[in-house]
Steps between C-alpha positions, in 0.01 A plus 500: 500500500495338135363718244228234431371551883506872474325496189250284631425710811472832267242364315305374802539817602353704251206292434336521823633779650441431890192703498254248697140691551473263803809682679403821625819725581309662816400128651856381407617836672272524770554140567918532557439755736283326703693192473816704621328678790406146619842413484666822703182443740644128582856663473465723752231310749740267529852637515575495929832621533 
């Protein structure tokens, strides 16, 4: 990367700092899991060997 790009990205970086109030780490948690037990569910309902 040029310097000018990672310079860039620092700064956008520190000035908002990924904290969104809106993004709860439990729902985004809770929400993964779900989303992955859906996915071994299918997985496994459907693997006929």
């Amino acid at each position: 990367m040029s310097p000018a790009a990672v310079s860039a990205l620092t700064t956008l970086a520190e000035e908002n700092g990924g904290n969104h109030p809106s993004l709860s780490p439990y729902l985004t948690g809770f929400g993964a899991l779900g989303a992955l037990l859906v996915l071994l569910w299918l997985v496994t309902r459907f693997n006929r060997d």
